[in-house]
C-alpha positions in Angstrom: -3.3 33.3 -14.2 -4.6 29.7 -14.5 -3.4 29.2 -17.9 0.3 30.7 -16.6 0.1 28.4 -13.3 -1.1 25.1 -15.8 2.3 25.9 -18.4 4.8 26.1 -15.4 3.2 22.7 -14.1 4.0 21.5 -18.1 7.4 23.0 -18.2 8.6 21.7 -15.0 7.1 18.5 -15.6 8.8 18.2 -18.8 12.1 20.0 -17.3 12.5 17.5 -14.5 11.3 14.2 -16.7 14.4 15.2 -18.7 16.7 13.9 -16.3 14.9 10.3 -16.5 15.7 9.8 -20.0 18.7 8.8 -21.4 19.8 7.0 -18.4 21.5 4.2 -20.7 25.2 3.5 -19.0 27.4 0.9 -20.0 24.3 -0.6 -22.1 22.6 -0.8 -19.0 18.8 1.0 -19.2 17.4 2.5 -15.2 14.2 1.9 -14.9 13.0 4.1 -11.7 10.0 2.9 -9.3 8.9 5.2 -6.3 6.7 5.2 -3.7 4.2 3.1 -1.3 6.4 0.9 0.9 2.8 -1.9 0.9 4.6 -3.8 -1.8 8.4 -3.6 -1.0 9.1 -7.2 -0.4 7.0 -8.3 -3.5 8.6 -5.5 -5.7 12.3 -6.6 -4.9 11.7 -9.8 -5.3 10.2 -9.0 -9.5 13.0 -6.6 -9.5 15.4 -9.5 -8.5 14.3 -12.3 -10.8 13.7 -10.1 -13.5 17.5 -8.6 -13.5 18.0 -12.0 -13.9 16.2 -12.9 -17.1 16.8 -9.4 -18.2 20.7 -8.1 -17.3 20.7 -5.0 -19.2 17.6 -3.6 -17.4 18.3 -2.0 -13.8 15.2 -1.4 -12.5 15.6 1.4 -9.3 13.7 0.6 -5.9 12.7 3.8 -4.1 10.2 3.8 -1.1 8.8 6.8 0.5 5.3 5.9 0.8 2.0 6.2 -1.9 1.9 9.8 -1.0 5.4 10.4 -2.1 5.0 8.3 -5.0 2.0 10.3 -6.8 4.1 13.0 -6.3 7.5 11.8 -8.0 5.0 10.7 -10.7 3.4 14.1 -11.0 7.1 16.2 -11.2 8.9 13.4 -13.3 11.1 12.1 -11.3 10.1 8.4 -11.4 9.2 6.4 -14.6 6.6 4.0 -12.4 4.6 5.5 -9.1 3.3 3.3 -6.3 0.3 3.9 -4.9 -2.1 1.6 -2.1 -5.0 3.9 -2.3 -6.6 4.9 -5.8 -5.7 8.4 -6.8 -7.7 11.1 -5.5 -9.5 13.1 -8.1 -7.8 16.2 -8.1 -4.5 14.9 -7.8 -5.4 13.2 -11.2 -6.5 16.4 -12.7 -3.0 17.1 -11.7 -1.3 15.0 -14.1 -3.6 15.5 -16.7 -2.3 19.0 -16.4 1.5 17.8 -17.7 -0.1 17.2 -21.3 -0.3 13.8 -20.7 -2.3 10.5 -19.8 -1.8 8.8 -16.6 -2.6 5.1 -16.2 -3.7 3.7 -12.6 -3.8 -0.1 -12.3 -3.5 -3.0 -9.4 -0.3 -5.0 -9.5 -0.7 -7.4 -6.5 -2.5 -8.6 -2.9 -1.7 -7.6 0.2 -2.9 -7.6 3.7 -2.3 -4.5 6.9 -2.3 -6.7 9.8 -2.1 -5.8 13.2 1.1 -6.6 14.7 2.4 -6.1 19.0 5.1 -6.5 21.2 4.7 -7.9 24.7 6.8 -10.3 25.9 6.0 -13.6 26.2 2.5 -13.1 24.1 2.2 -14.8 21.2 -0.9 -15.0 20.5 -4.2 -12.2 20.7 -7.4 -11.8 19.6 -8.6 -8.1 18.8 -12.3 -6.8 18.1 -13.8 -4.6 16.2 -14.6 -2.3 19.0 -10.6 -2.9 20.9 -9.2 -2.4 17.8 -11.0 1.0 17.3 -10.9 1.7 21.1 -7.1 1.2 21.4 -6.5 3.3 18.0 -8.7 5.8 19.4 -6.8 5.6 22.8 -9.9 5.0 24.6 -8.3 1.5 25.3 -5.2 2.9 27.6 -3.6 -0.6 29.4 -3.3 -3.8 27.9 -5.2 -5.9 31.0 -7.9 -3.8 30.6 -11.0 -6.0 30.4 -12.4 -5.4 27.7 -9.2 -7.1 26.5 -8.9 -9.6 29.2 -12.5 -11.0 28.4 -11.1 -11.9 24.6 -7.8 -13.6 25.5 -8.9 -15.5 29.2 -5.6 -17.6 29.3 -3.1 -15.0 28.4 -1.4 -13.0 31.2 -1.5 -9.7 30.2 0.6 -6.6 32.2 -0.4 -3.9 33.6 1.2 -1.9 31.1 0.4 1.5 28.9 -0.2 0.4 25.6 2.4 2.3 22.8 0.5 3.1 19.6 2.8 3.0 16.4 1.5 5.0 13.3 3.0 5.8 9.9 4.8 9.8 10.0 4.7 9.8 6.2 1.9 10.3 3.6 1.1 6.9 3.6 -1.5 4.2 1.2 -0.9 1.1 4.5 -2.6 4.5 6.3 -5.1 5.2 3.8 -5.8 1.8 3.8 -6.4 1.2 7.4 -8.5 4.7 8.3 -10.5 3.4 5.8 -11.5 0.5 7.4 -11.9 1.9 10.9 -14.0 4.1 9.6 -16.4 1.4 7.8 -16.6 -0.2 11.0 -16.9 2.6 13.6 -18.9 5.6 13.3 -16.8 7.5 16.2 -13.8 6.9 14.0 -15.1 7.7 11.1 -16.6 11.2 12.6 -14.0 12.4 15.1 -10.7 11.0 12.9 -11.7 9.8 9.6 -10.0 8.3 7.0 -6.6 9.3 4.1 -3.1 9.1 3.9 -2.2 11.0 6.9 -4.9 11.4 10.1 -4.5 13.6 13.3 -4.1 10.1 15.8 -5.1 10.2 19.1 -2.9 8.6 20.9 -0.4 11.8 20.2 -2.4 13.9 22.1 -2.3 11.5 24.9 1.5 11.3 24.7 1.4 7.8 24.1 2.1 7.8 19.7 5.0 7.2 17.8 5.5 7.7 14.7 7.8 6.0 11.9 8.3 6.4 8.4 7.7 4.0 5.8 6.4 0.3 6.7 10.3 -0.2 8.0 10.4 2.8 10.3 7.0 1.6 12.3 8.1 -1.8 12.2 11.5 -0.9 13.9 9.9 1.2 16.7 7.2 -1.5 17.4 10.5 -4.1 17.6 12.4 -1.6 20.0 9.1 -0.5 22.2 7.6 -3.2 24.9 4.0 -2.8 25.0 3.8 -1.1 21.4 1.4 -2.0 18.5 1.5 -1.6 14.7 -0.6 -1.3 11.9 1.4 -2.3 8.5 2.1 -5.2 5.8 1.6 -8.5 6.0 4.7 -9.3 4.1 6.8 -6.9 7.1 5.2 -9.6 9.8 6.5 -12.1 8.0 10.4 -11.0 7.7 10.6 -9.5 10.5 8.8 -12.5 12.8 6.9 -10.1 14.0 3.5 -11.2 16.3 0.3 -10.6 14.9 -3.6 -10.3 16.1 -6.3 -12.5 14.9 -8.9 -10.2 14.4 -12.7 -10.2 14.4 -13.9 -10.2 10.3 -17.5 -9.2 9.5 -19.1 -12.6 10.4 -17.6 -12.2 14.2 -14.8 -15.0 14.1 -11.6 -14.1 14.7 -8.7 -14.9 11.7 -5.4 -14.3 11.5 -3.8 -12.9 7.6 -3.3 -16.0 5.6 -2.8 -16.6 2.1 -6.1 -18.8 2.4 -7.8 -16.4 4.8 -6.9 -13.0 2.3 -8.0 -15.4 -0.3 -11.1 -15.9 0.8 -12.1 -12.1 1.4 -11.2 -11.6 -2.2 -13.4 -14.0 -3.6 -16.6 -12.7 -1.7 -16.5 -9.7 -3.3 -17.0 -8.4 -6.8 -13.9 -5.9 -7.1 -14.8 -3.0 -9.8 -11.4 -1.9 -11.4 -12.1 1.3 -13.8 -10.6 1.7 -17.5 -7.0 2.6 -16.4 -7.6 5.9 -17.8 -10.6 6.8 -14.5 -8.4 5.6 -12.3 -9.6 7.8 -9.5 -12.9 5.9 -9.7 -11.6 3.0 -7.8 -12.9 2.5 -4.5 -10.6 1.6 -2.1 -13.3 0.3 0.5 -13.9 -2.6 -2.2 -12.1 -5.2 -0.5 -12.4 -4.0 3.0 -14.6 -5.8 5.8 -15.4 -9.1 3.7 -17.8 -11.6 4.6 -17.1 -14.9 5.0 -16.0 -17.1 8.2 -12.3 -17.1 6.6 -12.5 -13.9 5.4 -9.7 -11.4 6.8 -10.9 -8.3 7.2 -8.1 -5.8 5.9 -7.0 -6.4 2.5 -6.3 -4.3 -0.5 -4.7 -3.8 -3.8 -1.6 -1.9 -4.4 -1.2 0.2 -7.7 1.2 1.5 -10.3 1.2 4.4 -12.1 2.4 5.2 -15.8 2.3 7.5 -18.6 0.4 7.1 -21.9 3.6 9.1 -23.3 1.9 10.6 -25.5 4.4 12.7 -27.6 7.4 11.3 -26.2 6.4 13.3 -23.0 7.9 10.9 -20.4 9.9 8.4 -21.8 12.0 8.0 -24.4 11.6 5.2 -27.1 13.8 3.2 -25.1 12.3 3.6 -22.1 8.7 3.1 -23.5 10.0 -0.3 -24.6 11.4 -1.3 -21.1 8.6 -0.4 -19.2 5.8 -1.9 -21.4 8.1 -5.6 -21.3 8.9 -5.1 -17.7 5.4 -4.4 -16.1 4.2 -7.0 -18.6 6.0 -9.4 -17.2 4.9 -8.8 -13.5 1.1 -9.1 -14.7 1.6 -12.1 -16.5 4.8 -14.4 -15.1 5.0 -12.5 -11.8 1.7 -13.6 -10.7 2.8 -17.2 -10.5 3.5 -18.6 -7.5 6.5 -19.3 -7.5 7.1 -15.6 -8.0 5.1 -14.5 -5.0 6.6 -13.3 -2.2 5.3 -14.4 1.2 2.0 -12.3 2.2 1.1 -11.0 -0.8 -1.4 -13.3 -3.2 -2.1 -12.9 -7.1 -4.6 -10.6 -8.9 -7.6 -12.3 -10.0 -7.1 -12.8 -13.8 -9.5 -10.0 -15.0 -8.0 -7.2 -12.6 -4.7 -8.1 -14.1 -6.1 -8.2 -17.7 -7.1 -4.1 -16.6 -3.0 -3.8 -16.1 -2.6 -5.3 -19.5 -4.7 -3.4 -21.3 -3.5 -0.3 -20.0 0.1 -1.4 -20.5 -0.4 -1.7 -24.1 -1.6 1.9 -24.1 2.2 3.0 -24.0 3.7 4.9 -26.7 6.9 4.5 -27.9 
């Protein structure tokens, strides 16, 4: 039965990754990209300059979230995955099931910042123990004192605070259970951390729910009184207001380029051979030391195919991907190719991507 159950996996992998190849119209090659929504404004951005050095090459922009993005990877249907969070290990077992090699690897930066709406407050500072407290809707009006006491000299209403959480399988998610979790044993024990968590707040009737970074940042826009978890990049654009929070040293720092900066050079990041990629840890980056240090930042990851056999990609294909995610560890790390919130991999993480692009077969 297992052997029967692992050949339909094959087949249908190999059934559905048919309608990838050949997609050559007008000699224009689709390159398709799917999943976490963390990197959106950086990955339109490479897609956009690299159109432009590169006409013939469409390269396909499809959110959905990292949980959505493994799984397009696993049936075929996307020639690139996104993922936030490393791949679990029996998700990776998965696609080792469809014959083939699967290649995990960082491609950028980024930042989950904590972002609210009240009017006429600009500014906020958020502890470790509000942030987990409000989360945990323990926390239920935004004058509460424990609250107060932090920000003296802003007038805060007397109003229920909104909580706004991701409704999709979601990496910004994974990402920030993770860290509530590292700093709060209540969270970590009554909620815990992964792509999707049983919140609160929804039992309390005051959740909502949106899909995709865009979806929560939309109801936090529409909803007085409402906070946000999600990008740092989706603050930006959208002019959104965001908490300085407490880091692991006890000051309070808002997500900066300098300030994300700093929390990746305190730590020694450990990126396995491309081919282990499930033995990442994502709490690598998380919780930094450092007075600078912003507490919440992470690498987000692609996934390929070794293609071995031609099992993915056509020759054509093979040859587009390799120059195209190439290009994005090498040239699109520059600055000048950055898009706002997101900072460049330190050279030897990107050197992991490199290694693993060359790996491709054609």
């Amino acid at each position: 039965m297992k052997k029967m159950k692992r050949n339909g996996i094959i087949l249908a992998s190999l059934l559905l990754a048919s309608l990838l190849t050949g997609c050559i119209e007008g000699g224009i090659l689709t390159i398709r990209t799917t999943g976490a929504t963390f990197p959106q404004y950086q990955m339109q951005k490479w897609i956009d300059i690299y159109h432009q050095i590169h006409p013939n090459i469409r390269i396909e922009y499809e959110g959905g979230g990292s949980g959505h993005g493994q799984e397009a990877f696993l049936k075929g249907l996307t020639h690139i995955g996104r993922t936030d969070p490393p791949v679990k290990e029996d998700t990776w077992n998965k696609f080792l099931d469809t014959g083939d090699q699967p290649l995990q690897f960082p491609i950028i930066v980024g930042a989950v910042v904590i972002a609210f709406n009240l009017q006429g407050v600009n500014e906020l500072k958020i502890s470790r123990k509000v942030l987990v407290d409000i989360f945990m809707g323990n926390i239920e009006y935004w004058d509460d004192e424990a609250i107060k006491q932090l920000n003296p000299d802003i007038n805060l209403p007397h109003e229920k605070i909104k909580v706004v959480h991701r409704s999709d399988s979601s990496g910004t998610t994974s990402i920030f259970t993770t860290y509530l979790s590292l700093i709060s044993d209540d969270w970590a024990n009554e909620v815990g951390a992964g792509k999707t968590v049983e919140w609160p707040v929804d039992k309390m009737g005051r959740g909502l729910a949106g899909k995709g970074n865009p979806g929560v940042v939309a109801i936090l826009k529409q909803t007085e009184g409402s906070i946000c978890y999600t990008e740092l990049s989706f603050a930006i654009e959208e002019n959104l207001a965001v908490a300085s929070l407490e880091n692991k040293n006890g000051k309070f720092v808002k997500p900066t380029t300098e300030t994300i900066q700093t929390a990746v050079s305190q730590v020694s990041a450990y990126i396995p051979n491309s081919t282990e990629g499930y033995k990442e840890n994502i709490e690598q980056l998380l919780d930094a030391p450092g007075d600078n240090a912003y507490p919440i930042v992470a690498f987000t990851h692609f996934l390929i195919w070794q293609n071995k056999n031609g099992k993915h990609y056509s020759p054509e294909e093979a040859k587009a991907v390799k120059e195209f995610l190439t290009w994005i560890l090498t040239e699109g790390q520059k600055e000048e190719n950055l898009a706002p919130g997101y900072i460049a991999l330190p050279s030897e993480v990107a050197q992991i991507g490199l290694n693993a692009i060359e790996m491709i077969q054609s």
